[in-house]
Structures are given as C-alpha cells and as structure tokens.
C-alpha positions as CSV (number, residue, x, y, z in Angstrom):
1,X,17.1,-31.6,17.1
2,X,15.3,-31.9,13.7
3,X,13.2,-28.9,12.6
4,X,10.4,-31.7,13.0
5,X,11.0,-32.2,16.6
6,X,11.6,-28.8,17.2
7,X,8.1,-28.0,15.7
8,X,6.5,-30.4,17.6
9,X,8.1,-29.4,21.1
10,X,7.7,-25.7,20.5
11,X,4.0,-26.2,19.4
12,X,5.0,-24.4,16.0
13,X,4.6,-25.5,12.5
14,X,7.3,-27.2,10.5
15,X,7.6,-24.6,7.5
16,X,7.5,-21.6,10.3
17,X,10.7,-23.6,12.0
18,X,12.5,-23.9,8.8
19,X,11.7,-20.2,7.9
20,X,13.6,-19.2,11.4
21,X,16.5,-21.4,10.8
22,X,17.1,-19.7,7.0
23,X,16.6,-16.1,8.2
24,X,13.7,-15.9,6.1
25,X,11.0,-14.7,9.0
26,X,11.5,-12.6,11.7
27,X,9.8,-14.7,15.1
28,X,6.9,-13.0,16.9
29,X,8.0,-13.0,20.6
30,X,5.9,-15.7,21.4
31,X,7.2,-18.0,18.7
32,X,11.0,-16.8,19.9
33,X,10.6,-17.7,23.6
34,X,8.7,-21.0,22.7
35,X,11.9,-22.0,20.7
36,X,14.6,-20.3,23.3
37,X,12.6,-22.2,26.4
38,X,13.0,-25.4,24.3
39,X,16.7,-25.2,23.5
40,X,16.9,-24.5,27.6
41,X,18.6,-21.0,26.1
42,X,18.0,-17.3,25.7
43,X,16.1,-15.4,22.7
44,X,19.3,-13.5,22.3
45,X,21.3,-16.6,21.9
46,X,19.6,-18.5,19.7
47,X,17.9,-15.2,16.9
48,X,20.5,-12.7,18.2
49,X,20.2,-9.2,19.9
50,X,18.4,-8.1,16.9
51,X,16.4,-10.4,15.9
52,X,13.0,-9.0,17.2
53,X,13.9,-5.4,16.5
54,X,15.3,-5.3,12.5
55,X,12.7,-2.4,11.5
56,X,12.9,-1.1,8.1
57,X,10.0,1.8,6.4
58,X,7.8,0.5,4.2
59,X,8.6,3.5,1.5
60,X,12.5,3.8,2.5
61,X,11.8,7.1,5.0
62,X,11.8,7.0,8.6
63,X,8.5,9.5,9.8
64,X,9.9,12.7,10.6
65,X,7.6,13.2,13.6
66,X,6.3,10.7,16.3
67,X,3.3,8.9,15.1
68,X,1.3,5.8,15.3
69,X,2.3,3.0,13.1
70,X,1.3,-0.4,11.4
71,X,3.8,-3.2,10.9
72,X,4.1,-6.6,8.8
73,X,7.0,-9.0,9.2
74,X,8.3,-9.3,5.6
75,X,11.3,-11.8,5.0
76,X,13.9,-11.5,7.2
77,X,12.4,-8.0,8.9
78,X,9.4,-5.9,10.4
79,X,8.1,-3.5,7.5
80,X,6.3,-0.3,9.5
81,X,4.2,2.7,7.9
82,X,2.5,5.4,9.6
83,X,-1.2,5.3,9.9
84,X,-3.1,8.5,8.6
85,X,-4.9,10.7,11.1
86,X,-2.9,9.0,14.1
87,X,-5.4,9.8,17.0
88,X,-8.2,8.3,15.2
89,X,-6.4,5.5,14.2
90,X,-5.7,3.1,17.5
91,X,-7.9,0.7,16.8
92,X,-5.8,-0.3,14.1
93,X,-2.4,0.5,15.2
94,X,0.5,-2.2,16.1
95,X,2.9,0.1,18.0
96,X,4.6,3.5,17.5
97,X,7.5,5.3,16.1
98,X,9.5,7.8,18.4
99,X,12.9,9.2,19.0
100,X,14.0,7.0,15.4
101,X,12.7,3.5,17.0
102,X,9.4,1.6,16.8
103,X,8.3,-0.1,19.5
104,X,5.1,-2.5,19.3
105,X,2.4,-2.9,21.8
106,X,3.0,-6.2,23.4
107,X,-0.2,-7.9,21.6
108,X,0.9,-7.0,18.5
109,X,1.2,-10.4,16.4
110,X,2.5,-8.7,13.0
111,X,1.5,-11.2,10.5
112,X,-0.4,-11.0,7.6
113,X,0.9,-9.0,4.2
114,X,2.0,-5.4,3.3
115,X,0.8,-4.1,-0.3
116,X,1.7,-0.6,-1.4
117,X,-0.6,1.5,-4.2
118,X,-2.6,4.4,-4.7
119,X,-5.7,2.9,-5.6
120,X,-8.2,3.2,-2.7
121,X,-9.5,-0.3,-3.9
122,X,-6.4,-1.8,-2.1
123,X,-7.8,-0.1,1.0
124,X,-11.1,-1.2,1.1
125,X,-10.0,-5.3,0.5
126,X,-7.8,-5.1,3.5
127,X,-11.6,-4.0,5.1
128,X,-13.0,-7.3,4.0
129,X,-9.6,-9.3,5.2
130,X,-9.2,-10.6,9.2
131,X,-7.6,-7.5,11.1
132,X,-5.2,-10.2,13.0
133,X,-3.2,-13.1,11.7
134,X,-2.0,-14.2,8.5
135,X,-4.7,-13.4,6.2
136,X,-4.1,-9.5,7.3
137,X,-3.3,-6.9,4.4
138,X,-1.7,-3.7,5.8
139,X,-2.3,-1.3,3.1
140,X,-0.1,1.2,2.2
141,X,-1.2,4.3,-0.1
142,X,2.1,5.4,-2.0
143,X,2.3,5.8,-6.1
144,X,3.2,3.3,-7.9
145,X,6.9,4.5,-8.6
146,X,7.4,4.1,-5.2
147,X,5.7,1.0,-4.4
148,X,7.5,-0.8,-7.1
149,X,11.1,0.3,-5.7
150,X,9.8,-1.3,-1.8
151,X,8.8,-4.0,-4.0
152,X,12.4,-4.5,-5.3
153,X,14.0,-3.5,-2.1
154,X,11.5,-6.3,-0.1
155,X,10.1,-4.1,2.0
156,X,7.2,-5.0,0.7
157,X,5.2,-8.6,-0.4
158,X,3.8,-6.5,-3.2
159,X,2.7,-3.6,-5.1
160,X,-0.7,-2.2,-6.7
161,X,0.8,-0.3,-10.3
162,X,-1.5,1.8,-12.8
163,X,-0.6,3.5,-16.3
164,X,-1.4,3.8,-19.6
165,X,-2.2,0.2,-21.5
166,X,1.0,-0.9,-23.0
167,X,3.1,1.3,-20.5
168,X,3.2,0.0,-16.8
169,X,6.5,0.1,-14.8
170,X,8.5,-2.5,-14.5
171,X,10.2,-3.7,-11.3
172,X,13.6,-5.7,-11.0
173,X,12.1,-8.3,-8.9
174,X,10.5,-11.9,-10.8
175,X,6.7,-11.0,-9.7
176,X,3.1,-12.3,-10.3
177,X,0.8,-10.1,-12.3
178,X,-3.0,-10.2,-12.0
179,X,-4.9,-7.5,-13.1
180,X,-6.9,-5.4,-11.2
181,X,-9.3,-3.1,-12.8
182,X,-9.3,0.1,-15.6
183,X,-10.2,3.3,-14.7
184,X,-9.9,6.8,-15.6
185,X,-7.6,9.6,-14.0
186,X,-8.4,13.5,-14.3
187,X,-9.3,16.6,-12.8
188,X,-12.2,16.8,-10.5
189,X,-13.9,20.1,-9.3
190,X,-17.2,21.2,-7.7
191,X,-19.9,21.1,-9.9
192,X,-20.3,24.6,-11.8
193,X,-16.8,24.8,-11.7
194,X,-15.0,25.5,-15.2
195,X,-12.0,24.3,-15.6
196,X,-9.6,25.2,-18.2
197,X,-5.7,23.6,-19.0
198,X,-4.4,27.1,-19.8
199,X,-5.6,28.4,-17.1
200,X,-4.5,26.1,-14.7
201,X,-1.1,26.0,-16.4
202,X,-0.9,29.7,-15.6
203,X,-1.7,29.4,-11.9
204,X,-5.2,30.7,-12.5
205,X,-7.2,28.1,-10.5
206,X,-5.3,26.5,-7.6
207,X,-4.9,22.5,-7.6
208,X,-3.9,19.7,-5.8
209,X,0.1,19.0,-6.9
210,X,0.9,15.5,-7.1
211,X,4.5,13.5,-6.6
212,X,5.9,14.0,-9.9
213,X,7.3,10.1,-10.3
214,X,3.3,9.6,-10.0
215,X,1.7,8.2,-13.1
216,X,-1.1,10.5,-12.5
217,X,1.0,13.6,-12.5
218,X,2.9,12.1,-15.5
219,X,-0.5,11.9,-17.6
220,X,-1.3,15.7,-16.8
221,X,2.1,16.8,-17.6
222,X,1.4,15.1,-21.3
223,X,-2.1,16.7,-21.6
224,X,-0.5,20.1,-20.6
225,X,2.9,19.9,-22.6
226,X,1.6,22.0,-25.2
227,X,1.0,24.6,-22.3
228,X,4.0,24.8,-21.2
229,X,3.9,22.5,-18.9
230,X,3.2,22.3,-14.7
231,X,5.6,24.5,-13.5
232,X,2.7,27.4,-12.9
233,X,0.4,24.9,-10.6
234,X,-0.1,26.3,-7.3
235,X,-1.9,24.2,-4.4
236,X,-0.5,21.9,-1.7
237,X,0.9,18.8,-1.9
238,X,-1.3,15.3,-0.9
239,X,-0.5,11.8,-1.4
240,X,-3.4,10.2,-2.7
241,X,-6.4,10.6,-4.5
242,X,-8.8,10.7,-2.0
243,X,-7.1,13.6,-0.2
244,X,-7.1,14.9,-3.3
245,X,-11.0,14.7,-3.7
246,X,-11.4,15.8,-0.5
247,X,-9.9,19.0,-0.6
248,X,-11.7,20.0,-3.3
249,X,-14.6,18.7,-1.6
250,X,-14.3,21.3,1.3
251,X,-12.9,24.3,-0.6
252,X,-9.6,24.5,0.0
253,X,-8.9,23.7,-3.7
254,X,-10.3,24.5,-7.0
255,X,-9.0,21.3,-8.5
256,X,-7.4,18.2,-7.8
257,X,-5.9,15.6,-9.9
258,X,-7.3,12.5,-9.1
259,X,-9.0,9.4,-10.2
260,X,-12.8,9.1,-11.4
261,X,-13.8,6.9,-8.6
262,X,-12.6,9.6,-5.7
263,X,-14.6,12.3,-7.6
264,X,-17.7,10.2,-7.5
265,X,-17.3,9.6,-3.8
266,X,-17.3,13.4,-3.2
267,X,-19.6,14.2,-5.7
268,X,-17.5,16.1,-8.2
269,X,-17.5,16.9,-12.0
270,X,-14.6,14.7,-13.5
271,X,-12.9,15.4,-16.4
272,X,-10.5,12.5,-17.8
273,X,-7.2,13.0,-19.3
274,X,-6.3,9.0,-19.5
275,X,-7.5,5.7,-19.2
276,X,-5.2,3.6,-17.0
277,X,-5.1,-0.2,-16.3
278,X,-3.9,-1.3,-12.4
279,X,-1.9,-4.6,-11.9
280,X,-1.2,-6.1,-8.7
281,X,2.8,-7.8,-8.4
282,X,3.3,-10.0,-6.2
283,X,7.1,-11.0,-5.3
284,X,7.6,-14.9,-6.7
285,X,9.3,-15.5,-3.5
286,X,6.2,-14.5,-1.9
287,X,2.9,-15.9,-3.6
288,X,2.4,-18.9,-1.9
289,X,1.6,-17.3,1.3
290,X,-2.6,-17.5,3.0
291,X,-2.5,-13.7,2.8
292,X,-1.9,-13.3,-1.2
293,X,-4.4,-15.7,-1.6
294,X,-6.6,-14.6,0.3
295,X,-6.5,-10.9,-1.3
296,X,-6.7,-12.3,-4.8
297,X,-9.9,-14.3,-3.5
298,X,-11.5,-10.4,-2.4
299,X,-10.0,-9.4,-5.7
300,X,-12.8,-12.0,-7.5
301,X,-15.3,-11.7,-5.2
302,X,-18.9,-10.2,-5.3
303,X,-19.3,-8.6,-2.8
304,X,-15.6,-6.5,-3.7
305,X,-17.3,-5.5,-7.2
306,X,-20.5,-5.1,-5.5
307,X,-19.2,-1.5,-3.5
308,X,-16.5,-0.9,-6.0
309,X,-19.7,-0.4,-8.9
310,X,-21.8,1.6,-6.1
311,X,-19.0,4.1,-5.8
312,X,-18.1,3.7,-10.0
313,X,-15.7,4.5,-12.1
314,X,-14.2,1.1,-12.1
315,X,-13.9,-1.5,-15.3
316,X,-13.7,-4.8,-13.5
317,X,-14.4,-6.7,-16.6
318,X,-10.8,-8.1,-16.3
319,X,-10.1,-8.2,-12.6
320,X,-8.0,-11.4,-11.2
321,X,-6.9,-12.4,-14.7
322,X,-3.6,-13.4,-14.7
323,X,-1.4,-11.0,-17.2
C-alpha cells in the first residue's frame, strides 16, 4: 500500500503515516491498532514490542520515588517529567512512574510539545494553550543548563534560556531563536529585611541555594567573588524561582535567589544583581509543528503581556522577535 492509501484506510493523515514509517513519531495506541487492523496484523508486528513503550526523562533522570507524571511524544519516543505536588496534580497528569516504568492512563493522547525553562512565563502559556492534542505545551521548570542538554539530546522540542546580553548558552543542536523577554534576577526578602553580601557570604542569613550550572547562581557567584565566594550559604536546595519566593514568603528562609517577577508575586523587597535576556530554541527539526506555533502566537499576544505586566518585572518590549 501507499502511505496515501494507508492514510485513507486507517482514517490518519498522510504526514502522520510517513512519520510512522521513518521512526520519526511514536503512534498513540489508537493510531497503532488503526494501522495493525488495516495491514490484517498485530501492533507488535508492524511498530515492534517497543514501540508504545520507548520512555526516556525529560532532564536525563529517572524520579527516584513513585510519582505522578506528564508525557509528550518527541521524535521517535515518549518524553515524561514528574508533576510538582503530585496529589494535587491529577487533573493534569497523563500516567505514572513506579518500580522504574511509566505506565499511561488509557485516555492519555500525548501530543502536543515539551519545553524546558525556569521562567515561570513558560508556565503560564501552556495555561492559555488546549490541555489535549497538538497545540498542548507540557512545561517543564529546569535551568537553562539543563534544558539546553534535553534540547541537544531530543528529549525535548525546545528550551526557554536566560543570561547576561551578549552571553547566552549555546546548544549543539541547529535551533530557532525568538526572544522572550528581559528581566532582572536577585535576592528577594521580606520587607524590613536587610540584606547584606558579606553576610550572607558568611552564612549569616540563610538563603535559598540554587543548581550551580544555573545562570542565576552563576550571577551571584560574580557579585560575591570579591567575598569569597558561595561556599558559606546555608539554606535548602529548590528548583525554581518561585519555590524560591515562596519560601521566603513563609519564613523558612531569609533570602532567596530568584528573579524580580517571583518577588513581586510574593510581595518581597528585590534587590538585582543582573539583567538577563530569555530566548526560546526551538529544534529546526521541529518548528513546523501546530504546537510551536501556537506558543509563539501566546508569546505575541495581549492577553500574555497583559498578566505578565500585572505581576511585573518583565521587559516585553522585544518579545517574539526573531534573534
């Protein structure tokens, strides 16, 4: 049969047959059985024993602990991430991770696109995006070291970067640029609270500690150089900058390293250390799909700017230019 004929007898479209026959997408199980029943053969036969079950993490680590997850079919495989505060997040979940495997709930449909960044911005489009189908953004909070390698690994269609003008990571993978927004990152404390580099570089006041390959932790690590450095910080660990926020928000911090816009959402004093600029990357091999477009469309659109300038903190003079 011709991937034509085959499209039309299986009800799918011709680019999703052709995307089966190169290995490029991984079938939904309704798209494999329509094909199977149509070749009178099994699933197996015709994708392999695999084919409906070739999971890879979105960041390169397995969870170490059961938890709900989300999932995207990238290429040639189903990219997974846990969701944050599990039992409040089923609503949103596609299936979950236990005992090494990930099993999805049999009406998952995991289409749509996975982007990886610590800006809380990327969160809120996926918000404004379909929940179900291709359009879908799965969002996944991870610093921008990180999100670049899933970019270059393809676990990922792309990734959210930030830094200093003039000095954003690079990636190994031919991408798409379009810029995204500038905006401060700093140290954010209750109001009335004082704080001081030396004595944070002491262990004075206890703060937020960041992943080091994070640009944010790289920019406090220049403005405390002269201090010896950020050995001496003592706090816990969190991934992103609204954690961050948060636990300074509820006490269990002094000070957390974060960006301007997750101070103003918990009301906090902000004091900047650097200016960064954030660039979205989209794989080449991946731009043409609904779902990029459709987040570059949020990217420009009014009502986006419209709650990213209630929160503030964000310079979207420049957003959805091309770099």
């Amino acid at each position: 049969m011709s991937q034509l004929e085959l499209a039309r007898a299986s009800k799918l479209s011709r680019p999703l047959v052709s995307a089966l026959e190169t290995g490029r997408h991984v079938p939904s199980v309704k798209a494999a059985l329509a094909v199977a029943e149509v070749l009178g053969t099994t699933v197996e036969e015709v994708f392999g024993t695999d084919a409906l079950n070739r999971f890879v993490p979105a960041l390169g680590d397995k969870p170490p602990a059961a938890v709900a997850v989300t999932a995207v079919r990238v290429g040639g495989a189903l990219t997974y991430h846990p969701l944050a505060e599990s039992g409040q997040s089923w609503g949103r979940a596609d299936g979950f991770f236990r005992d090494g495997r990930v099993t999805l709930f049999d009406d998952c449909d995991p289409a749509g696109v996975a982007l990886a960044g610590c800006d809380p911005a990327l969160g809120l489009v996926s918000l404004l995006l379909p929940h179900q189908g291709p359009l879908r953004l799965v969002s996944i909070p991870a610093p921008s070291g990180a999100s670049l390698r899933a970019l270059d690994e393809g676990r990922i269609h792309g990734a959210l970067v930030h830094g200093r003008p003039g000095h954003l990571k690079e990636g190994a993978r031919p991408v798409r640029r379009f810029n995204v927004a500038r905006w401060s990152v700093g140290l954010a404390c209750l109001p009335g609270t004082q704080i001081d580099l030396e004595q944070l570089a002491r262990g004075g006041l206890s703060a937020t500690r960041r992943d080091p390959e994070s640009e944010i932790f790289q920019a406090l690590e220049r403005a405390m150089g002269a201090l010896g450095g950020t050995a001496g910080i003592r706090g816990p660990a969190v991934a992103t900058h609204l954690d961050a926020a948060r636990r300074v928000s509820y006490g269990a911090v002094e000070v957390a390293l974060t960006m301007e816009a997750a101070a103003r959402a918990f009301n906090l004093e902000f004091v900047e250390l650097e200016e960064h600029v954030s660039q979205l990357r989209i794989d080449e091999e991946w731009a043409g799909l609904p779902g990029i477009q459709a987040v570059l469309d949020v990217l420009s659109s009014g009502s986006f700017h419209a709650r990213l300038k209630a929160v503030g903190g964000y310079d979207l003079s420049e957003t959805g230019q091309v770099s």
